[in-house]
C-alpha positions in Angstrom: -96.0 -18.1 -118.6 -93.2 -19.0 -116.5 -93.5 -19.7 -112.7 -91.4 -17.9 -110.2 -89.8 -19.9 -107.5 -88.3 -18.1 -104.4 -85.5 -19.9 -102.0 -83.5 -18.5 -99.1 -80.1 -19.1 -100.3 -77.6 -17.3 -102.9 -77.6 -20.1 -105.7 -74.7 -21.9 -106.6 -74.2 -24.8 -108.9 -77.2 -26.0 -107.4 -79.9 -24.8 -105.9 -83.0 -26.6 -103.1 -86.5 -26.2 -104.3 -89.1 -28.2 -101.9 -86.3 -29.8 -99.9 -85.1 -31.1 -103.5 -81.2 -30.4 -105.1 -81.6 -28.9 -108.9 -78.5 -28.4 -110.7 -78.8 -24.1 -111.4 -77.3 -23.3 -115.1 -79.0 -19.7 -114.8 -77.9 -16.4 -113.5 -75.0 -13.6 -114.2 -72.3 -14.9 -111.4 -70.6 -16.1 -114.1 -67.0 -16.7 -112.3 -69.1 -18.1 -109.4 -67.1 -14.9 -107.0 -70.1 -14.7 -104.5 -69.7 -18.3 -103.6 -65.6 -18.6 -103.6 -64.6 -19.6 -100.0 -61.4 -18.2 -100.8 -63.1 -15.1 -101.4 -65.4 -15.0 -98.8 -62.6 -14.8 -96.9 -60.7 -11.6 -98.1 -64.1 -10.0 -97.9 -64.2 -10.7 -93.8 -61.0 -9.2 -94.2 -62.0 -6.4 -95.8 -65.1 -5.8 -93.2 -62.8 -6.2 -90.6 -60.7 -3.1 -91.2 -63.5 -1.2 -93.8 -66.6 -1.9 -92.1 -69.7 -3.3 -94.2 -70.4 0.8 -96.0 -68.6 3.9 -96.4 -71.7 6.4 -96.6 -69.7 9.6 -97.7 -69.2 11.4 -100.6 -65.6 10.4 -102.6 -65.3 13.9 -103.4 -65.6 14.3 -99.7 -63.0 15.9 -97.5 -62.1 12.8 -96.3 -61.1 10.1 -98.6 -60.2 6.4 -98.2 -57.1 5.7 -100.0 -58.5 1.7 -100.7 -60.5 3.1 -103.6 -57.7 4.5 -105.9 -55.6 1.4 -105.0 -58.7 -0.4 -106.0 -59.4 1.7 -109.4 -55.5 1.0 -110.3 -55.7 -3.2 -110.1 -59.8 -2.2 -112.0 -57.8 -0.6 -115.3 -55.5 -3.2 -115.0 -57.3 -6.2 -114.9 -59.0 -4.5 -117.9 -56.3 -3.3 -119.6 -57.4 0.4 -119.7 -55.7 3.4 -119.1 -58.0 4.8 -115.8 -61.0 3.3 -114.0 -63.9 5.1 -111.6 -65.6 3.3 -109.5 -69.5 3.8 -108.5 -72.1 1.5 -106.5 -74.1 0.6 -110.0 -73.1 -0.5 -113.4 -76.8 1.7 -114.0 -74.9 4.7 -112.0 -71.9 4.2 -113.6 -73.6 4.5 -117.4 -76.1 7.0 -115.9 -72.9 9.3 -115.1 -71.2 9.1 -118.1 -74.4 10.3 -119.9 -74.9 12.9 -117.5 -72.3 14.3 -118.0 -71.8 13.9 -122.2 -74.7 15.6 -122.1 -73.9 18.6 -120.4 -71.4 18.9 -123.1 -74.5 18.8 -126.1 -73.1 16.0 -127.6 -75.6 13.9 -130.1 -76.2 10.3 -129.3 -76.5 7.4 -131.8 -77.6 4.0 -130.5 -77.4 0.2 -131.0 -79.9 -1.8 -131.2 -80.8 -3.5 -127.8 -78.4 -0.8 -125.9 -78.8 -1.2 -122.4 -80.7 1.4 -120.2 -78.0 2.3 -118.1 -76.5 4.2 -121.0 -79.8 5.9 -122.2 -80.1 9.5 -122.2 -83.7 8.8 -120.9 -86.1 7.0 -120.0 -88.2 6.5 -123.2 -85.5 6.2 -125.3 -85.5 5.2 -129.1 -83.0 1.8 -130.1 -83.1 1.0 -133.7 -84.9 -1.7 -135.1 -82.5 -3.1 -136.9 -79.9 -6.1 -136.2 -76.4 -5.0 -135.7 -74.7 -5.8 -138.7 -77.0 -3.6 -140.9 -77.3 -1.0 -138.4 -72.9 -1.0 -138.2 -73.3 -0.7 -142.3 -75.5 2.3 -141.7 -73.2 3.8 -138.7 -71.0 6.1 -140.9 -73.7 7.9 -142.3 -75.8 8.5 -139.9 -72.6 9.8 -138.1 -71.6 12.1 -141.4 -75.0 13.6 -141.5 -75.9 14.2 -137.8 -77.1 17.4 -136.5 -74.3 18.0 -134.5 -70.2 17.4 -134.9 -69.6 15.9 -131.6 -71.3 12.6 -131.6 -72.1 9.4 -128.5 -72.4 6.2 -130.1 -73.8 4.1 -127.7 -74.2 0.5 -127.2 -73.5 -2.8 -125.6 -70.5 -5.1 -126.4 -72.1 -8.0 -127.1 -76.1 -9.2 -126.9 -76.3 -11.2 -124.1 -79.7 -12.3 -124.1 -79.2 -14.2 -127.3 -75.7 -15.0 -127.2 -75.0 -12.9 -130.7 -71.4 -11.4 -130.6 -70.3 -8.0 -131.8 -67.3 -7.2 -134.0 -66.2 -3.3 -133.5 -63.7 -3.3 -137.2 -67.0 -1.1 -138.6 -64.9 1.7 -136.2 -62.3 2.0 -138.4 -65.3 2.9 -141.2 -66.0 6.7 -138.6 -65.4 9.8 -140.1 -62.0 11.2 -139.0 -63.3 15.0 -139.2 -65.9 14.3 -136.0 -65.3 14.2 -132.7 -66.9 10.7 -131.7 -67.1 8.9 -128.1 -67.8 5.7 -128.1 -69.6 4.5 -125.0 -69.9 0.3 -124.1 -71.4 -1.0 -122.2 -69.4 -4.2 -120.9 -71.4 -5.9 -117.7 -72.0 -8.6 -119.6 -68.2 -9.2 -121.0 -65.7 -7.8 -118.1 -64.9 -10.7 -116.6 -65.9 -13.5 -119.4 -64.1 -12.2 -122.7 -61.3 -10.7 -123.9 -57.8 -11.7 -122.8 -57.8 -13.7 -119.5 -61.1 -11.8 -118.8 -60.2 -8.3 -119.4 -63.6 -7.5 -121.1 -63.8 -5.3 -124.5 -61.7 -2.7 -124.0 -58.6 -4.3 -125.8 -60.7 -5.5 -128.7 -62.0 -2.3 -130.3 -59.8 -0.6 -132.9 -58.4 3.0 -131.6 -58.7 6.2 -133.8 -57.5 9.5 -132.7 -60.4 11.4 -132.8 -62.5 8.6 -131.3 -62.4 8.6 -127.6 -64.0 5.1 -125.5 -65.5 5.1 -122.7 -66.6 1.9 -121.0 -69.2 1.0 -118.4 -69.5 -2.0 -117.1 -71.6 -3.3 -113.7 -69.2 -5.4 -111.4 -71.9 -7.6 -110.0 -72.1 -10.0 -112.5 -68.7 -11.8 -113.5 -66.3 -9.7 -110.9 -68.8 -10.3 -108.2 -68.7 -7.3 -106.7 -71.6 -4.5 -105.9 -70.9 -1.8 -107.5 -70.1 -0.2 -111.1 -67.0 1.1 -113.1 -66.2 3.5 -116.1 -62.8 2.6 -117.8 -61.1 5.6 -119.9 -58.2 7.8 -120.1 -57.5 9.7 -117.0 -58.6 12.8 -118.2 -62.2 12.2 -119.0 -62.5 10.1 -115.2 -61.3 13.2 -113.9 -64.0 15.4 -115.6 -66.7 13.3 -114.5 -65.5 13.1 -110.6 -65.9 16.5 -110.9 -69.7 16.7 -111.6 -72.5 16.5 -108.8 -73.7 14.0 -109.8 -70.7 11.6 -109.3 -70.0 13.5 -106.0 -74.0 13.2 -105.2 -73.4 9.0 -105.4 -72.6 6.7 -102.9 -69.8 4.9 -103.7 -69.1 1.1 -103.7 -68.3 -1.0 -100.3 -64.6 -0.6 -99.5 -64.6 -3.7 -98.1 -65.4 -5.8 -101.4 -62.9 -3.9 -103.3 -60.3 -5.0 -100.5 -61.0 -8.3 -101.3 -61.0 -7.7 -105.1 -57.7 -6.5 -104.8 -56.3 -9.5 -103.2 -58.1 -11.6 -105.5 -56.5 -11.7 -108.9 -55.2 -15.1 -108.4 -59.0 -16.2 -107.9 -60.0 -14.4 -110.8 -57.7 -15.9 -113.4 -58.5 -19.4 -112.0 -62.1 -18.9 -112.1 -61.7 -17.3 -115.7 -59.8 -20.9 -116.6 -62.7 -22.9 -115.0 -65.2 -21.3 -116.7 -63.5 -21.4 -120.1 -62.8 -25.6 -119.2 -67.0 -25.6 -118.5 -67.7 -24.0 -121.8 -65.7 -25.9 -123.7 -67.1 -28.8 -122.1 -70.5 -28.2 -122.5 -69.4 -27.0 -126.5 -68.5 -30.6 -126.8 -71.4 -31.8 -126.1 -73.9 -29.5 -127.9 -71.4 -30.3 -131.0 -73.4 -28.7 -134.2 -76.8 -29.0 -132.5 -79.0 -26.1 -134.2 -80.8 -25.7 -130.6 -78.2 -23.1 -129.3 -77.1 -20.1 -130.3 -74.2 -19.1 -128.4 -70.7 -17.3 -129.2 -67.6 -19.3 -128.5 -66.0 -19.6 -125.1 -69.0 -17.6 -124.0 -71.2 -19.3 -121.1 -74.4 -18.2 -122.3 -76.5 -20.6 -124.8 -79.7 -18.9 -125.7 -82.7 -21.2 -127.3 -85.6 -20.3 -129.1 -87.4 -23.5 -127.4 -88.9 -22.3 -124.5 -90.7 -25.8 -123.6 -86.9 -26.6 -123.1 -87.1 -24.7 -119.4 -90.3 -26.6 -118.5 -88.7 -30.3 -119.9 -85.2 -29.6 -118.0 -87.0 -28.6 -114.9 -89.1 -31.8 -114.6 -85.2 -33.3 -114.5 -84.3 -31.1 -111.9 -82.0 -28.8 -114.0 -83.5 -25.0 -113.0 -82.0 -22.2 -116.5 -82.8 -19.2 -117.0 -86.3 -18.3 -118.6 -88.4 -15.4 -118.2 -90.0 -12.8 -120.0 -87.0 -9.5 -120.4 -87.2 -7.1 -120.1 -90.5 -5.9 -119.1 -93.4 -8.4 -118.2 -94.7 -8.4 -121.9 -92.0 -9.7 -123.8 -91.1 -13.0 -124.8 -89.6 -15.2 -122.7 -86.0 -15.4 -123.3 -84.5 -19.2 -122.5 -80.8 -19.4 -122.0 -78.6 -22.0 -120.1 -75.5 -20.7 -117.7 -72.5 -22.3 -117.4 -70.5 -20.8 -114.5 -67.2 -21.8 -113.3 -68.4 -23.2 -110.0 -69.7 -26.1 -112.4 -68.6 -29.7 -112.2 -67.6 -31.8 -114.8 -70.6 -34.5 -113.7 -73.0 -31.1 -113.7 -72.1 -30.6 -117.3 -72.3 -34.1 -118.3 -75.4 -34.7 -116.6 -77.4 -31.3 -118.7 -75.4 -32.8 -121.9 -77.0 -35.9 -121.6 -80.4 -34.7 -120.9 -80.1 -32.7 -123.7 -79.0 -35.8 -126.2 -82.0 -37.7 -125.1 -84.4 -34.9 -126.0 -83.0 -32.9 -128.5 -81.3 -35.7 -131.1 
């Protein structure tokens, strides 16, 4: 069983255990936003004139205009026609759902589909692994009870590093009236063109409509959660209580997001140098599993967490995610990372693994 350790500081590239400096290749701030200086300071900015909360209702009678300039650069950066935001990835997948299901549409999962986009809390995924389950897809969407039909899932596994293609949509029916719901916490930010996350790499279809969720406070670095989809559907979904019943995100942090893009493509650019980097040095090495230009390298050696830690290198390793799963081992490369930090964790790795 894996120990847990507990420090008073946000972690960076490294972190201080016992008065001692690890190097820290764990963790989801994957373009290292919560520790950029340069962000840091647009978000004093942003408190300055916003506050640190705006406790209201955005359906309320007052509104702060920062949010819609906020949700325009959000669809942008993503390359998506509309964007909502909320103050959870789980509220912003927990929306959606609410409100699909108002509407008595069916849902299909993926295997391994996040909760945030679960219709509730005991939930059913299949068993099987992606590919077979996409084979499957058209036929369990041809022969379900009901003609309008959720598929959804996540748009790529991160906890083992598998990616997901998305050409079995072009394999749908055309004579059903599908939504497609992603969830993207794990990818906004780290894939796709210069970050923009998976919106831009799933095939469109007329009678298919996408709709994806994503939590910002991973790679954008940001607390809160957005939906990405055509104006019409955002619209549709304000309207419900139960997006005018949530709180919405910090104003403040979306100030400084929409100063930011500069810092976000160089981070993105960073990271991508890291990976690379660190895909160098792995080589063909069957100890990872990993998708390319993707900062997450998942093992199925767990005695690698205990070996690296006795060298002062702390990655990620715990059972998820409830208490009685396996452990899942994965190293983190983030762009705050240093070349010397990378080269150091490759050549531990040489000496152990080869």
């Amino acid at each position: 069983m894996t120990e847990h350790y507990s420090i008073d500081h946000l972690p960076g590239r490294t972190i201080d255990l016992d008065g001692q400096d690890y190097l820290f290749f764990s963790g989801t701030s994957y373009l290292g936003m919560a520790q950029n200086p340069a962000f840091r300071a647009l978000l004093i900015e942003g408190m300055a004139q916003y506050g640190t909360v705006f406790g209201s209702s955005r359906n309320g009678n007052l509104q702060l205009r920062i949010y819609e300039e906020a949700e325009v650069k959000l669809a942008a950066f993503a390359r998506a026609e509309a964007a909502l935001t909320l103050s959870s990835g789980m509220l912003a997948g927990q929306a959606v759902v609410n409100w699909l299901k108002g509407q008595d549409f069916g849902f299909l999962y993926g295997p391994n589909a996040h909760p945030a986009i679960w219709q509730e809390p005991n939930t059913r995924l299949p068993t099987l692994s992606f590919d077979d389950w996409t084979k499957r897809l058209p036929e369990l969407v041809a022969t379900a009870p009901t003609r309008h039909i959720v598929i959804a899932l996540n748009s790529l596994d991160a906890l083992f590093s598998v990616g997901y293609s998305f050409e079995w949509v072009h394999q749908l029916p055309v004579d059903q009236e599908i939504t497609l719901l992603v969830d993207d916490s794990h990818g906004l930010g780290v894939i796709g063109p210069e970050g923009s996350g998976i919106g831009s790499k799933i095939p469109k279809r007329d009678n298919v409509r996408l709709i994806v969720t994503a939590s910002l406070a991973k790679a954008m670095g940001l607390p809160g959660g957005v939906i990405f989809s055509d104006p019409q559907t955002l619209a549709s979904i304000r309207r419900t209580a139960f997006f005018g019943a949530c709180s919405p995100t910090p104003p403040a942090y979306l100030y400084a997001f929409g100063q930011a893009q500069g810092l976000y493509h160089a981070a993105f650019d960073r990271l991508l140098e890291n990976i690379r980097r660190f895909e160098n040095r792995v080589g063909d090495s069957d100890l990872f599993q990993h998708i390319p230009a993707y900062p997450v390298f998942y093992t199925a050696q767990d005695q690698l967490y205990s070996s690296l830690l006795a060298n002062r290198i702390f990655v990620y390793s715990f059972a998820y995610p409830s208490p009685t799963d396996k452990p899942n081992t994965r190293i983190v490369i983030n762009a705050m990372h240093q070349p010397e930090d990378i080269e150091q964790l490759g050549d531990y790795l040489y000496g152990t693994t080869r």
